[in-house]
Backbone as JSON, one array per atom type, in Angstrom:
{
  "sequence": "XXXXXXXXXXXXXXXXXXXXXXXXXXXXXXXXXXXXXXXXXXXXXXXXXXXXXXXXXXXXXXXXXXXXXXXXXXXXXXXXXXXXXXXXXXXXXX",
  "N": [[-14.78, 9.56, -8.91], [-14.74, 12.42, -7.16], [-16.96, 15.04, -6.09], [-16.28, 17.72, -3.98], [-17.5, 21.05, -2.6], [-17.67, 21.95, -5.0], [-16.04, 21.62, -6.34], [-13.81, 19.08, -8.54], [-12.39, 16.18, -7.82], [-10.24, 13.53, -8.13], [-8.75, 11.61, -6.15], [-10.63, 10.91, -2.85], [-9.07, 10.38, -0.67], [-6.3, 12.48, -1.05], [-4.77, 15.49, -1.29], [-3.72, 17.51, -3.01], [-1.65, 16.31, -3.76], [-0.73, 15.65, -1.26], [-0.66, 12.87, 1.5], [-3.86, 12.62, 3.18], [-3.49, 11.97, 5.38], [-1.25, 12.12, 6.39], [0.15, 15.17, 7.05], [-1.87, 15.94, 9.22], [-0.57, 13.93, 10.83], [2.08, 14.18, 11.31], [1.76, 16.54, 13.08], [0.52, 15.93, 14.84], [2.35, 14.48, 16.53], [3.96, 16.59, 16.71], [3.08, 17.53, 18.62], [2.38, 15.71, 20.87], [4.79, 15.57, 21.52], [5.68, 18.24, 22.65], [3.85, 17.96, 24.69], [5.38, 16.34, 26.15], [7.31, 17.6, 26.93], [7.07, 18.81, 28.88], [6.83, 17.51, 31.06], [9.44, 16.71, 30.59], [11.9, 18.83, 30.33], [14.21, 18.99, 27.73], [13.0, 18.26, 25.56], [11.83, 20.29, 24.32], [12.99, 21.61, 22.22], [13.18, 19.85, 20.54], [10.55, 19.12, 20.27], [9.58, 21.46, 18.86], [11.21, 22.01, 16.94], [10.77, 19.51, 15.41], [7.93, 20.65, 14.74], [8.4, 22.81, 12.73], [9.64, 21.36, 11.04], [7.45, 19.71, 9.93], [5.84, 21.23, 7.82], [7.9, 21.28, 5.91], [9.06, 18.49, 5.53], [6.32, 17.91, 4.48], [6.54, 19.55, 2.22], [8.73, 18.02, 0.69], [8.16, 15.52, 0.71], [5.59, 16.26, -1.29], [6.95, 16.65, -3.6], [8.65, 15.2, -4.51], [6.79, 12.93, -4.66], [5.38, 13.37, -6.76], [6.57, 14.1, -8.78], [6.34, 12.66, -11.3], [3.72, 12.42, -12.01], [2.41, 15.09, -11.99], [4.32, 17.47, -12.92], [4.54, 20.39, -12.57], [3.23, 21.28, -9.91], [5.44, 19.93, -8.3], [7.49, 21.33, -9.28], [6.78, 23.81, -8.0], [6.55, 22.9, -4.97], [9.46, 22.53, -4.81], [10.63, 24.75, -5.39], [8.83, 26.28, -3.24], [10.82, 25.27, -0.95], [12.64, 26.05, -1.82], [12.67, 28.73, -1.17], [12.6, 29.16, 1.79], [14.78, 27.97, 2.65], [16.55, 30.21, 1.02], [15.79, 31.8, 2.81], [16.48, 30.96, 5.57], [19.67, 31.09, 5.26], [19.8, 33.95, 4.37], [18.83, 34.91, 6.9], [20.99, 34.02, 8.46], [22.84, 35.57, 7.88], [21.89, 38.65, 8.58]],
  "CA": [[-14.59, 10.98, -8.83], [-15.88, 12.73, -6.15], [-17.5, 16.79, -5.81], [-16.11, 18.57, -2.93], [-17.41, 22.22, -2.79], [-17.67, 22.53, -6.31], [-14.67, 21.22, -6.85], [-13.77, 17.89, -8.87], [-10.74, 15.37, -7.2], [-9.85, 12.33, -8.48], [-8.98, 10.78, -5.29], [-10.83, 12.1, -1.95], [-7.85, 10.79, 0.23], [-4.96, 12.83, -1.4], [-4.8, 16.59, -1.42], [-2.73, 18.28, -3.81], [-0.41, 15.38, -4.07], [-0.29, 14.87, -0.12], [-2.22, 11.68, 1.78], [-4.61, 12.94, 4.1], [-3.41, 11.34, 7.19], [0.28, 12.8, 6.43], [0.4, 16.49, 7.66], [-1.68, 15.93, 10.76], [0.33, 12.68, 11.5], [2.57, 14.83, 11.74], [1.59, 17.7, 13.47], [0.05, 15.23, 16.25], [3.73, 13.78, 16.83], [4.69, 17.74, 17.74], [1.83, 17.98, 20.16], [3.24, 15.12, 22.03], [6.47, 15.85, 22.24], [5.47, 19.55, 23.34], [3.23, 17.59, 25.69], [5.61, 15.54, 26.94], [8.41, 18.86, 27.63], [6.46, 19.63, 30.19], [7.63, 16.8, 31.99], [11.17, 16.48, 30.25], [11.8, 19.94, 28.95], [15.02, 19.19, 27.57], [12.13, 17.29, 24.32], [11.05, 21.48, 24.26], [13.45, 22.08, 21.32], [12.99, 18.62, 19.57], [9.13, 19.51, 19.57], [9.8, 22.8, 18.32], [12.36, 22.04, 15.56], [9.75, 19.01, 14.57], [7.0, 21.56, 14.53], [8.86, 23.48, 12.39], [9.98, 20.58, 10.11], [6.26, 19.13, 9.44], [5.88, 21.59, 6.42], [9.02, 21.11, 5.13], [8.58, 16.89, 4.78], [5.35, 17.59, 3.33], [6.52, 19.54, 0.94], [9.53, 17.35, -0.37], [6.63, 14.44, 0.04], [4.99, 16.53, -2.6], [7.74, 17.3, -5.02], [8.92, 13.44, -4.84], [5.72, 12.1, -5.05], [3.97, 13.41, -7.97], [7.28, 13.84, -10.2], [5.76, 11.9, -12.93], [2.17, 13.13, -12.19], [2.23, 16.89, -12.31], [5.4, 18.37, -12.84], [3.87, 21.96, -12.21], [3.0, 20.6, -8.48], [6.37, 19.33, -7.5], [8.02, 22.59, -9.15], [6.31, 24.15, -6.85], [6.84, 22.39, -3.77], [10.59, 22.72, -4.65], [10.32, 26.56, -5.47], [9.08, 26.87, -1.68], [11.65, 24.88, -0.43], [14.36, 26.86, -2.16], [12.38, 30.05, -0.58], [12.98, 28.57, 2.76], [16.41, 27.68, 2.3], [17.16, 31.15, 0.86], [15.39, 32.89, 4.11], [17.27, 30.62, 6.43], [20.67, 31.64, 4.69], [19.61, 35.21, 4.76], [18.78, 35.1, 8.2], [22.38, 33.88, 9.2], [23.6, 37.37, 7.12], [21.66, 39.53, 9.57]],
  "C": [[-15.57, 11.55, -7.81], [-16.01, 14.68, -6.07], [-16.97, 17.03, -4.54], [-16.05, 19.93, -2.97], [-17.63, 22.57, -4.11], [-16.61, 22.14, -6.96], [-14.23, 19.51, -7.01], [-12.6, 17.25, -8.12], [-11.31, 14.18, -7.61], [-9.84, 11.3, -7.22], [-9.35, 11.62, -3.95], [-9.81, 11.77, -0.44], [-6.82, 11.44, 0.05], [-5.75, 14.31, -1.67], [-3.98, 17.39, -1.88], [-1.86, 17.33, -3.62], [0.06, 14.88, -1.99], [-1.25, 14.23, 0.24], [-2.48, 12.75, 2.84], [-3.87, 13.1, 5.51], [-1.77, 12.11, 7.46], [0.51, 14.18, 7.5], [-0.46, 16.47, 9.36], [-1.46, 15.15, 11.75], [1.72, 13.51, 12.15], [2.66, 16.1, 12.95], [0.84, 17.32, 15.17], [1.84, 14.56, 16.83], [4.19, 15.07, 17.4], [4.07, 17.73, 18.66], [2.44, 16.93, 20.73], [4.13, 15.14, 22.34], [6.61, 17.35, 22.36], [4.9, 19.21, 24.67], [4.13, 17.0, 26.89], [6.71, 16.49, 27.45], [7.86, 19.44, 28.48], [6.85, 18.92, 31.04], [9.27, 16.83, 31.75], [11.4, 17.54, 29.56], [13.17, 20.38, 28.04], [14.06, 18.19, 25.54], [11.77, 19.01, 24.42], [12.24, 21.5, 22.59], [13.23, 20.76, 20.04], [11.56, 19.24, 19.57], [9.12, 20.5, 18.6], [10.24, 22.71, 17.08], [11.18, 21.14, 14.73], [8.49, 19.74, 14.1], [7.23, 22.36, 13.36], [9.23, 22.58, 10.59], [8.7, 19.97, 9.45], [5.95, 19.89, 8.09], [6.63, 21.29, 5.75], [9.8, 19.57, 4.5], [7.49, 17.35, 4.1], [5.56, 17.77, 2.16], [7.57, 18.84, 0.31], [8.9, 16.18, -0.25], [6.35, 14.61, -1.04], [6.09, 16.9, -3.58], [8.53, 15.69, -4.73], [7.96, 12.78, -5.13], [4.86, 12.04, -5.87], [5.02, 14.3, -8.81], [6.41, 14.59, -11.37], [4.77, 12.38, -12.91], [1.84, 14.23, -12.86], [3.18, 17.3, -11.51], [5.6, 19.67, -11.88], [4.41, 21.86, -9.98], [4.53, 20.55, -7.86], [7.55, 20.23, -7.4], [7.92, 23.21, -8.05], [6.82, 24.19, -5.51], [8.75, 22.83, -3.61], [11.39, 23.93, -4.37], [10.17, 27.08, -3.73], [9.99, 26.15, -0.95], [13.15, 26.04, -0.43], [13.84, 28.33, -1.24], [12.84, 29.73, 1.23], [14.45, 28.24, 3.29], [17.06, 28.93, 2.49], [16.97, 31.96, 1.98], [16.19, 32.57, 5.36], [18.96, 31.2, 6.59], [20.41, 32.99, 5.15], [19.66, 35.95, 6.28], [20.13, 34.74, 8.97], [22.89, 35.12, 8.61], [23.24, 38.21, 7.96], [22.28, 39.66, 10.83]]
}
């Protein structure tokens, strides 16, 4: 068990049910393929859309991956999914 801040965690690679290395594994995969639409800028909307998509794996990461763990948690994760969903929808109505 380790203290961070005042604050107890069980494990200090996992953060609320995601690994560490996950979200800015991600989020380094948009930067290069933003990087690389500078040369090929027809990769400008694939960066973009992946940019866009990096929250939206994490969070069904976290609402598949900790189930069984903590329910609460994965509610959650699903809850903002469906908010996401419903705003996308919405936004085709406008």
């Amino acid at each position: 068990m380790e203290i961070l801040g005042g604050r107890v965690t069980d494990s200090p690679t996992e953060v609320s049910g995601l690994p560490s290395w996950l979200y800015p594994a991600g989020f380094w995969v948009g930067v290069a393929l933003l990087g690389l639409a500078v040369l090929f800028p027809d990769l400008a909307a694939v960066g973009v859309a992946w940019i866009g998509a990096v929250p939206v794996l994490a969070a069904l990461w976290v609402a598949v991956a900790t189930w069984n763990k903590d329910r609460r948690l994965s509610v959650a994760a699903l809850l903002a999914l469906a908010g996401l969903v419903t705003v996308f929808f919405v936004k085709q109505l406008i």
